[in-house]
N, C-alpha and C positions, 0 to 999 in steps of 0.2 A: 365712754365709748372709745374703743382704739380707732387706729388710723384706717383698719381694714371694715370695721364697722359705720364707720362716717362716711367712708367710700360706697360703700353699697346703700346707705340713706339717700346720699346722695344722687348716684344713676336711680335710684326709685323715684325718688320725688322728681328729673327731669323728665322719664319717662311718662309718667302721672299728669305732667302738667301739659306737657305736647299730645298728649292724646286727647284730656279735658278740655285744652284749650284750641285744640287745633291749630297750633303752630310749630314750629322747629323750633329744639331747644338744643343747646351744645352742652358740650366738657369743655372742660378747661384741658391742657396734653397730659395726657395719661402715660407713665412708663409701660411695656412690658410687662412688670409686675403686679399693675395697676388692671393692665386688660386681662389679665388672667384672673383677677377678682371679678370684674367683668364676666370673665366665662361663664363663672358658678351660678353667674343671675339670667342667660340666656332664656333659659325656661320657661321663666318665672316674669321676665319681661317680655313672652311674644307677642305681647295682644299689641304691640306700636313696632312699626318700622324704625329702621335706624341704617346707618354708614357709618366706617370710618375712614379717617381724611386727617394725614400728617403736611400733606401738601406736595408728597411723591410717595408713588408706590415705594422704595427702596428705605423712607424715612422708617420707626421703631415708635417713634413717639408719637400721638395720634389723636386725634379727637374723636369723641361719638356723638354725632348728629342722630338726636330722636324724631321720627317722621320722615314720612315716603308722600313720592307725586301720589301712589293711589291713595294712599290716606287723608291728604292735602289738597290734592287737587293743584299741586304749585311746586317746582322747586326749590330748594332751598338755596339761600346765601352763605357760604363756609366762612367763618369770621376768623382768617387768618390773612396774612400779608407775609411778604418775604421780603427782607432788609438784608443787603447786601451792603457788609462793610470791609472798605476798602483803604491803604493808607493814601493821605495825600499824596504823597511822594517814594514814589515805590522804590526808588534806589538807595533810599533811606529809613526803609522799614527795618524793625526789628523781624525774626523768626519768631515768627507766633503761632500759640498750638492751641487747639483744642479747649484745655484749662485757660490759656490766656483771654482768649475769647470769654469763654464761660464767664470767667473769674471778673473779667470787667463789667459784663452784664449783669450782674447777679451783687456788683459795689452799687450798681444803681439803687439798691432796695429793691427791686422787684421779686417776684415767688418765681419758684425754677416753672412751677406749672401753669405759666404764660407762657412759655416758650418749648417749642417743638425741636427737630433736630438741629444742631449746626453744625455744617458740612462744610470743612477747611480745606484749603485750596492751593498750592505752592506754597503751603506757611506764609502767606500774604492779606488771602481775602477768605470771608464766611460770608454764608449763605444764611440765613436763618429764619427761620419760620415762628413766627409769634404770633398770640393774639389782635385779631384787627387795632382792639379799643387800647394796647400797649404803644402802638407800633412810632406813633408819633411822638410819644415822649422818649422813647430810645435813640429813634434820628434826631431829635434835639438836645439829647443828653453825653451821648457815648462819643467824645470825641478824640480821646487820647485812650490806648492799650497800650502797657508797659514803656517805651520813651517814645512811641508812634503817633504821631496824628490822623485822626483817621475821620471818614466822611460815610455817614449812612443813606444809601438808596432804596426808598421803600418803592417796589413793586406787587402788582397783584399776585397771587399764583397762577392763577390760570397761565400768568407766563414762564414760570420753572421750567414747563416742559420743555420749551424754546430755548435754554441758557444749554445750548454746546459744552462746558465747564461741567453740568451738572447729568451728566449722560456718563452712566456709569459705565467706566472702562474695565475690562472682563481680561483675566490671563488664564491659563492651563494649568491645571495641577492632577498630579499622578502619584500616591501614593500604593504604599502595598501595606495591611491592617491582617491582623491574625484574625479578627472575625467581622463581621459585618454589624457594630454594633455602633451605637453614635460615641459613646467615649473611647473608642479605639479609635477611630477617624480623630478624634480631636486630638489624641492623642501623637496621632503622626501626622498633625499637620500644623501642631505648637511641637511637637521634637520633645516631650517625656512620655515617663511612665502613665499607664494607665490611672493607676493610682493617685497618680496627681491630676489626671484630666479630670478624675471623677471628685475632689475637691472643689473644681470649677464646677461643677454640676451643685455641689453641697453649698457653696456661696453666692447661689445662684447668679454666677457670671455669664450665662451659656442663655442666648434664648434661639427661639426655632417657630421660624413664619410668622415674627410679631412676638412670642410668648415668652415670660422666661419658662426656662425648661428643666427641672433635678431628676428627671427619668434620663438616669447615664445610658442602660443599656436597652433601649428602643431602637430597633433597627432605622434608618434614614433609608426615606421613597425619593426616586427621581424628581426633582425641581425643589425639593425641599430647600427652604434659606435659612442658615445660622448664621449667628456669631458668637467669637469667642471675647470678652473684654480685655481690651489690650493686644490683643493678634490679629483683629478683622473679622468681615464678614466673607461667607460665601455662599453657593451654592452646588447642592451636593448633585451630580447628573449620574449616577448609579455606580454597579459593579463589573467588573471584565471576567477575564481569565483566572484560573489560580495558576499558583505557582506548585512548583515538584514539591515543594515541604507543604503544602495546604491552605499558603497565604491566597488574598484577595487582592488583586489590583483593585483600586477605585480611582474613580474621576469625578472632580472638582472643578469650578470655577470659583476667583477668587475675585473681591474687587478692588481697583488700585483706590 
């Protein structure tokens, strides 16, 4: 069995057994790519309720909770945590990115698919959202990234919302696209050719509202959210005026 056939084994038999058994059963975080396999079983699993739950609306990566209050009679418990690691000594931190983070978490031995987003912060501090049953061998493990010492704070989520920090900050953006198509917009808002935006769509780098996405030219609906890997995420808030040669204003939000 490949990797996309395991995956769909897999959501069958949790959904199977949360309905048999009458309890909530999870995923482990699923990419994008991963809910898009996801998609193709929607049908075919509606007879059981389900959620998904990264730990913010704004996170990609995501669990799927099988069962609902009307089907349970109860809700459920989301088996995530959030660890926030911070250096001891912050005038002596190294500049840490993304892969730094990743890259230490991931020397632990652990599977990427325990862990949800992590959202970096001044090159300082990460947010990160893990499995409940990880969360305490990480606070007791991760204590140094690259020459840094550093201290892990496990919180619930239910308080993410509450972290000021993690309230995504929104700027403006105005471009003008020869058509109203999503790889023109990407295109002029990473600065090439069409041609090469539609590359990003071919290496599946591009997802849209959770998905990844290789449909280049699907027009984008008001509120729609993408990202590009490597240039950010935004969201798309429609089209204006044209211009005297036939171009499109559009408008964007992007996030810092």
């Amino acid at each position: 069995m490949n990797e996309e056939q395991i995956l769909k084994a897999r959501l069958n038999d949790l959904a199977l057994k949360s309905y048999k058994q009458n309890i909530y059963t999870y995923t482990s975080f699923l990419s994008p790519a991963d809910m898009a396999v996801f998609d193709t079983l929607r049908d075919e699993l509606s007879y059981v309720g389900y959620e998904t739950n990264g730990g913010l609306d704004i996170c990609e990566r995501k669990m799927i909770g099988f069962g609902s209050r009307k089907q349970l009679g109860y809700d459920g418990v989301w088996p995530i945590k959030l660890i926030v690691i911070s250096p001891l000594i912050e005038k002596f931190s190294d500049e840490l990115s993304h892969r730094d983070f990743l890259g230490a978490l991931m020397n632990l031995g652990i599977e990427r698919s325990v862990l949800g987003d992590i959202i970096v912060k001044n090159q300082k501090r990460a947010y990160v959202f893990c499995q409940e049953n990880i969360a305490g061998f990480i606070a007791d493990n991760l204590t140094k990234i690259k020459h840094t010492n550093v201290k892990c704070t496990i919180m619930d989520i239910s308080e993410a919302g509450d972290i000021s920090e993690l309230k995504p900050l929104l700027y403006d953006i105005s471009c003008i696209v020869a058509a109203a198509r999503f790889d023109a917009v990407v295109a002029a808002l990473i600065k090439c050719s069409r041609s090469e935006a539609v590359k990003y769509f071919q290496s599946e780098k591009i997802t849209l509202n959770g998905r990844i996405c290789t449909r280049n030219s699907i027009p984008l609906k008001d509120g729609d959210i993408f990202s590009v890997r490597g240039h950010g995420k935004y969201i798309y808030c429609g089209q204006g005026s044209e211009t005297k040669k036939g171009k499109i204003h559009v408008s964007l939000k992007g996030y810092r």
